[in-house]
N, C-alpha and C positions, 0 to 999 in steps of 0.2 A: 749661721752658727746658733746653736742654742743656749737660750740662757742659760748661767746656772742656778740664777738665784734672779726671778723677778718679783715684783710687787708693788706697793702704794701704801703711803704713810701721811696722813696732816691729824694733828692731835682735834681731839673730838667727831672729826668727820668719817674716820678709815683707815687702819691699818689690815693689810694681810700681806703676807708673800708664800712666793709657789715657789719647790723645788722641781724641777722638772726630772732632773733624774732620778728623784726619790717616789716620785708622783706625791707631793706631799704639800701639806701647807699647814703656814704658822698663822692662828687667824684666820677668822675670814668677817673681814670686815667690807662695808657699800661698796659695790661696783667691783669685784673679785670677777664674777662670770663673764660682767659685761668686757673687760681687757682682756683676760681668755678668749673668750671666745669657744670657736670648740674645741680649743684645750682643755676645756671644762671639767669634759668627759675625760680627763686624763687621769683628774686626782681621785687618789685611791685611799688617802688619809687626812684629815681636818684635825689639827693638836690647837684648843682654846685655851688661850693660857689665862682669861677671866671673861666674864660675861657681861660689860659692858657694849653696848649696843653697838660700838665703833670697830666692836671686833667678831659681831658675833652675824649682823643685817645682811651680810654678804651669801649666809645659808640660805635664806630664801630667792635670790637671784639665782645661786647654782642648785637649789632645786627645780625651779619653773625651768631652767636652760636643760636639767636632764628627765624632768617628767615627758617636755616638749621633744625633745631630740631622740627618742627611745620610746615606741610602742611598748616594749614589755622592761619593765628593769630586771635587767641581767645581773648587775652589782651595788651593792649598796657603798657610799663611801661610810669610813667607818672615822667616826667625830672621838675625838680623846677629850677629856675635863678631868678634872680632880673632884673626886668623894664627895669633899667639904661640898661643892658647887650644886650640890642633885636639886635642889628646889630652885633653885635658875638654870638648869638643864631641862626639868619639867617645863616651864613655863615656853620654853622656846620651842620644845618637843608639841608640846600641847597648841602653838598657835600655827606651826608649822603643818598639824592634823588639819585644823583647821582652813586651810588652802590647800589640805590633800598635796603635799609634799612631803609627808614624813617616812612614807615609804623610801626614799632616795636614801634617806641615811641609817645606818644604824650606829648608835649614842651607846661612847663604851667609858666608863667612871675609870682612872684609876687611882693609886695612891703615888705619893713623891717616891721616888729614885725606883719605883719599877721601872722595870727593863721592860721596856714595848719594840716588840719585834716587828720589824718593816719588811718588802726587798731587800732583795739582794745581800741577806746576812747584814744588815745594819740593822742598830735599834736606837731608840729616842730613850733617853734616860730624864725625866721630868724633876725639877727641883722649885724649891720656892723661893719668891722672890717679894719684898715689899713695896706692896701698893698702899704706902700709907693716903688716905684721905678723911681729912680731918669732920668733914661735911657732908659725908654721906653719914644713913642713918644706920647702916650696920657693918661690918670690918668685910673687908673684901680677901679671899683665897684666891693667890695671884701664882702663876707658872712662869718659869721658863723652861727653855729644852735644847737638847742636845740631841744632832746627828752625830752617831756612835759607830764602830767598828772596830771589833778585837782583833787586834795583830798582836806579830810574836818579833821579840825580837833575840837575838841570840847572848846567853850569858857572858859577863864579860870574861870569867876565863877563859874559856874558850875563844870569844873574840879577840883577845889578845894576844892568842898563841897561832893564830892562823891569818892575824891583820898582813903581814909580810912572805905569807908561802904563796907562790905558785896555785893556778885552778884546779889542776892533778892533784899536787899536795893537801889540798884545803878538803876537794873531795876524800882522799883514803884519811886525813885526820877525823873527818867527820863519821865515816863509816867505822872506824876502829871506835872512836867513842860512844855511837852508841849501841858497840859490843861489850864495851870495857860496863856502862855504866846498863845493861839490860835493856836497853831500848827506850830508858827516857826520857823525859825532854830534856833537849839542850838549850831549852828555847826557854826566857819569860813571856808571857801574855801584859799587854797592857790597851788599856780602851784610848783609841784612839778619836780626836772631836773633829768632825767637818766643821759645824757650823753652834753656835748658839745661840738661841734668840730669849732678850729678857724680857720679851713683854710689854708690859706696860712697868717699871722697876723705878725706885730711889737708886741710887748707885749700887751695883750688886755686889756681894759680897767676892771675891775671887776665888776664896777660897772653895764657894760651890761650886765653880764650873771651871778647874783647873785649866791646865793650857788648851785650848783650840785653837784652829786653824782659821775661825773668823768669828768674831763677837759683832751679834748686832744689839745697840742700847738703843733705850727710847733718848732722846734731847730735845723733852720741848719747848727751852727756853736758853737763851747764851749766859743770861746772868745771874746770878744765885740771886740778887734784886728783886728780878720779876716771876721769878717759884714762888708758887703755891705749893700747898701742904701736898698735893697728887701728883707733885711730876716735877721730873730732874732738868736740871741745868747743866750746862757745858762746862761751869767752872767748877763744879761741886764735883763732874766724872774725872776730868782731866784732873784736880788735885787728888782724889783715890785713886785713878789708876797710876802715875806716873809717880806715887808715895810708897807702894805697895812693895811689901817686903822678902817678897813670891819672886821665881825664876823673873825675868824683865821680860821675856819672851813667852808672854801667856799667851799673846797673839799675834798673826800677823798682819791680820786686817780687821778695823774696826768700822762696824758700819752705824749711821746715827740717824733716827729716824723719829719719827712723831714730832716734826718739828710744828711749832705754831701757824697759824695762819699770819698772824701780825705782820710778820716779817717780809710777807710780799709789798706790803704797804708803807710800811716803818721803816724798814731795813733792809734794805734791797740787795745788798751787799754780803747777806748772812755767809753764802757760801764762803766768800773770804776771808770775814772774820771766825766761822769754826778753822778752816783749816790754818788759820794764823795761829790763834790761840791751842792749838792741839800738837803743834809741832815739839813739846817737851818729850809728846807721847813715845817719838822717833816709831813711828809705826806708819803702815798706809791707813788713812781715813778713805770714806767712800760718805755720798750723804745722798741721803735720798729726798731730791727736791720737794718743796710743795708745789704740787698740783701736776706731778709730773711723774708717769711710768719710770721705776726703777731695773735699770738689768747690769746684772752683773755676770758677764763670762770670764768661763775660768781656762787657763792658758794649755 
């Protein structure tokens, strides 16, 4: 079975993950090509939600894997960044000439909440998120994104009046209305979310990335104690998310990723203590171990 969602995550070392059925990936941070393999060749979009080395080192692995495996490039993959980012867009563009890999991709800027159209009638809608760090010497323009697909779904008067008729009946009510109303829609439109990923994020706001179907946050640390000014804790998420005054059903599954190294050493137990401490959330957790390929199939 294929995955639906694979990857690797330990804070400072690598974060990427691959959608296989989007050909897509969030990130690409060390060792991306290398656990591919020649699925490499599969992906067709790279979305860099900031340019940190941990998430970006992974381009020159699946450049050398597609310059190598390909006499002639047929496809270029196509890299998404945000605007703000161009003079750290340059500079990776520019070292990646350098090794004669820049041909492999082509680097496309956008702005937040463009709609970037993928396969298959889905698109990524890009939002921002805070990457506060107090210690770097200049502010970081940080992403997350969202797998998208507009569906319709039926008005409620309508669905009201035909929740109890018969498949005959539901059919000529539907054909009569839209004679009655000129042919049109009976339908609303609303964006529907697969997946959202925040990046590298302080706890993200909910309000940008209303409900999905799976939220992945960074947690690289269990106790709001041992946070730094760059990166969130487990108890700082779980108390916004399980306070949050939004439908309770923003998601169904949360996945938590960029976890510390520390904790193979220190804390050997992490696994237990997130999903102990997360149970408020009444949600499924997923965690993506350190030092260990992530796959998530979907039912």
């Amino acid at each position: 079975m294929t995955p639906y969602i694979i990857g690797q995550s330990k804070a400072i070392y690598g974060t990427w993950f691959y959608f296989p059925t989007y050909n897509l990936m969030f990130d690409c941070g060390d060792g991306a090509a290398y656990a591919l393999g020649i699925h490499s060749s599969d992906v067709k979009y790279i979305f860099i939600s900031h340019f940190h080395s941990d998430h970006t080192l992974g381009l020159f692995g699946m450049g050398s894997f597609l310059s190598r495996a390909t006499k002639t490039v047929k496809r270029k993959i196509k890299v998404y960044y945000n605007k703000a980012n161009q003079e750290d867009a340059n500079k990776i563009i520019k070292a990646l000439k350098e090794f004669n890999l820049d041909k492999m991709f082509e680097f496309i800027p956008f702005d937040f909440n463009e709609k970037i159209e993928i396969d298959g009638k889905k698109f990524i809608l890009p939002f921002e998120v805070s990457h506060t760090a107090k210690y770097y010497k200049k502010s970081i323009t940080a992403c997350g994104f969202s797998i998208c697909e507009e569906r319709k779904k039926l008005k409620l008067e309508h669905a009201e009046k035909i929740k109890n008729l018969s498949n005959l009946d539901k059919a000529t009510y539907m054909k009569n209305s839209l004679i009655i109303t000129h042919n049109s829609s009976l339908y609303n439109t609303y964006v529907y979310k697969y997946v959202t990923y925040c990046g590298d994020s302080l706890p993200v706001d909910l309000e940008k990335i209303g409900q999905t179907e799976i939220l992945m946050h960074e947690c690289t640390f269990l106790t709001k104690a041992e946070c730094d000014a760059a990166h969130t804790d487990l108890e700082s998420l779980v108390k916004k998310f399980s306070s949050n005054s939004l439908n309770s059903n923003l998601f169904s599954s949360l996945i938590l990723y960029h976890l510390s190294e520390k904790y193979i050493r220190e804390q050997k137990d992490y696994k237990d203590i997130i999903l102990e401490k997360s149970k408020k959330l009444n949600t499924n957790i997923e965690i993506v171990e350190i030092n260990k390929i992530y796959r998530m199939f979907r039912n």
